[in-house]
N, CA, C and O of each residue as an XYZ file, in Angstrom:
344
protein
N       0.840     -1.181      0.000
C       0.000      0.000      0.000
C       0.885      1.244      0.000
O       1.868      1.283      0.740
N       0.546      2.340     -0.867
C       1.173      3.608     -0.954
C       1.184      4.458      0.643
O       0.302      4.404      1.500
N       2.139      5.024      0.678
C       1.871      5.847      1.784
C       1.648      7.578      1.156
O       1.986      8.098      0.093
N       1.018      8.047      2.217
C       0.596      9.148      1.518
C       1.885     10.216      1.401
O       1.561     11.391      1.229
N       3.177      9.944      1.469
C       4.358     10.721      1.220
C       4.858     10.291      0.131
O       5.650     11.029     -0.456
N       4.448      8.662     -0.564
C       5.077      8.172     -1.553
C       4.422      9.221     -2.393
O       3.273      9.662     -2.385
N       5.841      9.595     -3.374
C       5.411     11.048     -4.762
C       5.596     10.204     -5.900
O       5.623     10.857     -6.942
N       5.729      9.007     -6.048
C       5.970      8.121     -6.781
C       4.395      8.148     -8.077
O       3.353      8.040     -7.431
N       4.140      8.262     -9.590
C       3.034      7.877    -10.021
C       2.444      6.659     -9.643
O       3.103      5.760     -9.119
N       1.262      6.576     -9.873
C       0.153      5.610     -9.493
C       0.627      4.542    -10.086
O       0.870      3.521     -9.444
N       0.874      4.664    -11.755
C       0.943      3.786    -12.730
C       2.237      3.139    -12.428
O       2.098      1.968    -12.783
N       3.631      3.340    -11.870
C       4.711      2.943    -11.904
C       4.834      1.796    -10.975
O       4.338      1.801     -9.848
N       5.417      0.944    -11.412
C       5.774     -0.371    -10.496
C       6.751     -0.285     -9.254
O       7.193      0.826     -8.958
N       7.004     -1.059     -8.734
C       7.274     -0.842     -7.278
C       8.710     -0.274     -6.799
O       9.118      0.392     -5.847
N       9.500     -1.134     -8.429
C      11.506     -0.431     -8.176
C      11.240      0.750     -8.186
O      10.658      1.400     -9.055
N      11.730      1.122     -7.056
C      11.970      2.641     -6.539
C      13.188      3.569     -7.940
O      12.911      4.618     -8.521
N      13.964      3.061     -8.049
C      14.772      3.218     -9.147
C      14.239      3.669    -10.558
O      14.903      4.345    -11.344
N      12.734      3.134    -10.823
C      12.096      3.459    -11.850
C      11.062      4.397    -11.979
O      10.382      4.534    -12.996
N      10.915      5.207    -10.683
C      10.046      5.712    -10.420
C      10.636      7.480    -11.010
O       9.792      8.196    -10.472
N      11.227      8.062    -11.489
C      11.965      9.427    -11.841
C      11.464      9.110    -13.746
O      10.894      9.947    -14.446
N      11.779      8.056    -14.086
C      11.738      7.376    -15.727
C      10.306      7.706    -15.981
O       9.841      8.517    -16.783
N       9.648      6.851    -15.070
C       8.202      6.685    -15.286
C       7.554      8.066    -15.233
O       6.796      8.421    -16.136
N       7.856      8.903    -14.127
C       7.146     10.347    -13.988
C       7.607     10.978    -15.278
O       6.618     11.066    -16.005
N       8.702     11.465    -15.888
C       9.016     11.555    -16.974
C       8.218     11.478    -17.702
O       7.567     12.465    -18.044
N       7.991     10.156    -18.219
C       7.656     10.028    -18.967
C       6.278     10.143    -19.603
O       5.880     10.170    -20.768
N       5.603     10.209    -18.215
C       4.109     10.813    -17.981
C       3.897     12.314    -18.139
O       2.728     12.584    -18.414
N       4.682     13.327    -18.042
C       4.329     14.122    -17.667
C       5.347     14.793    -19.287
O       4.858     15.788    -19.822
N       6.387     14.322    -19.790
C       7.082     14.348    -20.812
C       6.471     13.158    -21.931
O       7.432     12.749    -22.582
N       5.307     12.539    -22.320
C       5.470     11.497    -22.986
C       6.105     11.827    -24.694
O       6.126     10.826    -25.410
N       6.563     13.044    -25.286
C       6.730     12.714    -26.753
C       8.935     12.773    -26.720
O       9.790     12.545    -27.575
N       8.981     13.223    -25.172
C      10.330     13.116    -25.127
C      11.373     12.130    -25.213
O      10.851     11.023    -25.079
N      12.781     12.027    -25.399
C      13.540     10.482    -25.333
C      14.551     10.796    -24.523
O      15.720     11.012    -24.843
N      13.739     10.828    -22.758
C      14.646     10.582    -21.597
C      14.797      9.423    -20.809
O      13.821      8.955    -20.223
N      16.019      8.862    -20.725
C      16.190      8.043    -19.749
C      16.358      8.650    -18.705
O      16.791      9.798    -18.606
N      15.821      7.475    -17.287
C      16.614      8.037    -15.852
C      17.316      7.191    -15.202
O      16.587      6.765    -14.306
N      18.136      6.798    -15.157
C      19.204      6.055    -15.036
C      19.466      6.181    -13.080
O      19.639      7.320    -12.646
N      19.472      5.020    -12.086
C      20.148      5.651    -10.778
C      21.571      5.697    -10.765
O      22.333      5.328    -11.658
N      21.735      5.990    -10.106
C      23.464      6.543     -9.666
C      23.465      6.475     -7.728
O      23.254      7.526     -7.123
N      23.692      5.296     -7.021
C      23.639      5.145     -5.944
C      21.966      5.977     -5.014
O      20.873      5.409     -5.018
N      22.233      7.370     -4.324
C      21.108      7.760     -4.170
C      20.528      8.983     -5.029
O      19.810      9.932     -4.716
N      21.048      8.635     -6.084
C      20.686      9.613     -7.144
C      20.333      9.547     -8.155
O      20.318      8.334     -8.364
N      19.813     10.313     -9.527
C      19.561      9.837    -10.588
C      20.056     10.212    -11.928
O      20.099     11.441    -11.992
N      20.441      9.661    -13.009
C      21.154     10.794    -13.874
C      20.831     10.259    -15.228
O      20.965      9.176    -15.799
N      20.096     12.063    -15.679
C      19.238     11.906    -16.532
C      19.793     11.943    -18.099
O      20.486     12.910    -18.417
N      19.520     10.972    -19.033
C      19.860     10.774    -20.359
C      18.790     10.930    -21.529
O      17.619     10.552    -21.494
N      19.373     11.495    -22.450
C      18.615     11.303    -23.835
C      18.341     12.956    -24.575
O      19.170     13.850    -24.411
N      16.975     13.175    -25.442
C      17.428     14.341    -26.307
C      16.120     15.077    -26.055
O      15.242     14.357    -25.579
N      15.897     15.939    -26.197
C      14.938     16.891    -26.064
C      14.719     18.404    -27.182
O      15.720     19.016    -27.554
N      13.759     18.704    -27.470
C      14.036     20.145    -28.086
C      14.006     21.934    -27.811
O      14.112     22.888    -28.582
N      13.845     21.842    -26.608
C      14.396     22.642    -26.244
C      14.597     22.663    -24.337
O      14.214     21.758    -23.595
N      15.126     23.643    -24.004
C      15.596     23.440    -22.411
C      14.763     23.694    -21.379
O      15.104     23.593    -20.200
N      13.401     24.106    -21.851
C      12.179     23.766    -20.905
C      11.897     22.854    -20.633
O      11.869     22.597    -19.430
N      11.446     21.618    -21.828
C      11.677     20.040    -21.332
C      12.466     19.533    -20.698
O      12.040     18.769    -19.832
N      14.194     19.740    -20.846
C      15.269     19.534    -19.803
C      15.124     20.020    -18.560
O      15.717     19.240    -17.814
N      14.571     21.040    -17.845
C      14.180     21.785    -17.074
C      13.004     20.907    -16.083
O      12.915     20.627    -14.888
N      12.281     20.690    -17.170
C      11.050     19.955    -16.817
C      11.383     18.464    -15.845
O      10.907     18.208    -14.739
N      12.384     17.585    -16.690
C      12.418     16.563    -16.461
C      13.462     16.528    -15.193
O      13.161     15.873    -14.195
N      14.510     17.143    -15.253
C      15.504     17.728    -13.864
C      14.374     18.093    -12.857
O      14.531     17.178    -12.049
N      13.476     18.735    -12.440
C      12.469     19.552    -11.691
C      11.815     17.968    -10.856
O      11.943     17.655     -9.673
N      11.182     17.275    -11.865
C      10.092     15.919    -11.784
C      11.532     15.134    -10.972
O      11.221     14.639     -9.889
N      12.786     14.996    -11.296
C      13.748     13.748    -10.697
C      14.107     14.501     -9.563
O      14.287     13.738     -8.614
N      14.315     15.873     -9.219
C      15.017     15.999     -7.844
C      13.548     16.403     -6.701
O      13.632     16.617     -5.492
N      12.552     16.410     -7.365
C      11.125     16.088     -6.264
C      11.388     14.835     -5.831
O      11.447     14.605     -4.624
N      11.598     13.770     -6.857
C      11.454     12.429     -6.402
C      12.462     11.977     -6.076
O      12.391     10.774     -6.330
N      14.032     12.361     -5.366
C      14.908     12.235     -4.866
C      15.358     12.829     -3.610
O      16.195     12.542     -2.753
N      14.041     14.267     -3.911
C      14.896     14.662     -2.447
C      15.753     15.987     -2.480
O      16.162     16.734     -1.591
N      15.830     15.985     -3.417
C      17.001     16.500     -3.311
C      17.861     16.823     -4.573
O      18.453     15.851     -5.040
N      18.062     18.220     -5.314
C      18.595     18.621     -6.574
C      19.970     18.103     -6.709
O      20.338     17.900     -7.866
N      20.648     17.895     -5.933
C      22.210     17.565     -6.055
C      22.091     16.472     -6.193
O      22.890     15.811     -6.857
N      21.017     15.956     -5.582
C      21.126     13.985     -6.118
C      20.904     13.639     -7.796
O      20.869     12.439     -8.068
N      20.759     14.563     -8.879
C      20.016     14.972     -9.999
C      21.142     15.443    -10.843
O      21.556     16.598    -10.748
N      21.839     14.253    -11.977
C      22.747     15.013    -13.007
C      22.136     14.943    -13.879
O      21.541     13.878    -14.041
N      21.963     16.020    -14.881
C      21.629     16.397    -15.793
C      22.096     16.562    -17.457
O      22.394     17.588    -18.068
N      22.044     15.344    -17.859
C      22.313     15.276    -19.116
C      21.882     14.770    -20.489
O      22.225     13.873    -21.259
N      20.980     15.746    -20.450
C      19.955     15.414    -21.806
C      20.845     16.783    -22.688
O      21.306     17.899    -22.450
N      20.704     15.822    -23.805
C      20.845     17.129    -24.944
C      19.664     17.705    -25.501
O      18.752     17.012    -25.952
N      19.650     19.065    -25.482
C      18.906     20.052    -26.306
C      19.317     20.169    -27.569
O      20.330     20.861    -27.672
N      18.858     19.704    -28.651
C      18.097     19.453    -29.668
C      17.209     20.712    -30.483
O      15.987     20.596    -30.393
N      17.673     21.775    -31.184
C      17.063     22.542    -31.768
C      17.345     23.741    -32.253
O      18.459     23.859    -31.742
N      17.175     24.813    -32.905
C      17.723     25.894    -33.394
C      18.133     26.859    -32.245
O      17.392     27.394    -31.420
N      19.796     26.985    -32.411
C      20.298     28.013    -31.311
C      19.866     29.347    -31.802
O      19.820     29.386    -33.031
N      19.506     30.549    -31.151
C      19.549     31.737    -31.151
C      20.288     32.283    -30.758
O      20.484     32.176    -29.548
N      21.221     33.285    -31.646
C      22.360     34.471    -31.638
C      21.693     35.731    -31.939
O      20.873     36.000    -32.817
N      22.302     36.562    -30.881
C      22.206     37.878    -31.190
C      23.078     38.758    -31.704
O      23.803     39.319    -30.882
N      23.187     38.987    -32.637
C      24.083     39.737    -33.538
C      24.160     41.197    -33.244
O      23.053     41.736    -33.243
N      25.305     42.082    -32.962
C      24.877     43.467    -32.822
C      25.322     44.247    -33.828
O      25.042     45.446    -33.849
């Protein structure tokens, strides 16, 4: 039975480990992030198009860790850079 502190989705199965992937992926479904653990942490893989989704998915893994430093961040952004020319 869930406890009412578990932040874990409804839909996700019980490895605690899979539970950062799964929110992801719910809340990101057209994105291609992995969440990978790293002892008590998680570290995030794959591509995105721009750095709101990266943002997004970093935000969803360090709720469900606890903790932002437990949270590396490495998705690539994916999309037209903007320069300002003067």
């Amino acid at each position: 039975m869930r406890r009412s502190t578990d932040r874990r989705p409804r839909h996700c199965g019980d490895p605690q480990s899979q539970w950062p992937a799964c929110a992801i992926k719910q809340a990101l479904p057209a994105c291609d992030i992995q969440a990978e653990g790293l002892g008590e942490g998680v570290v995030l893989l794959g591509n995105v198009s721009n750095p709101i989704e990266s943002q997004t998915a970093f935000d969803i893994a360090a709720r469900l860790v606890d903790d932002p430093k437990k949270v590396v961040n490495s998705i690539n952004v994916h999309g037209r850079d903007q320069v300002m020319l003067k």
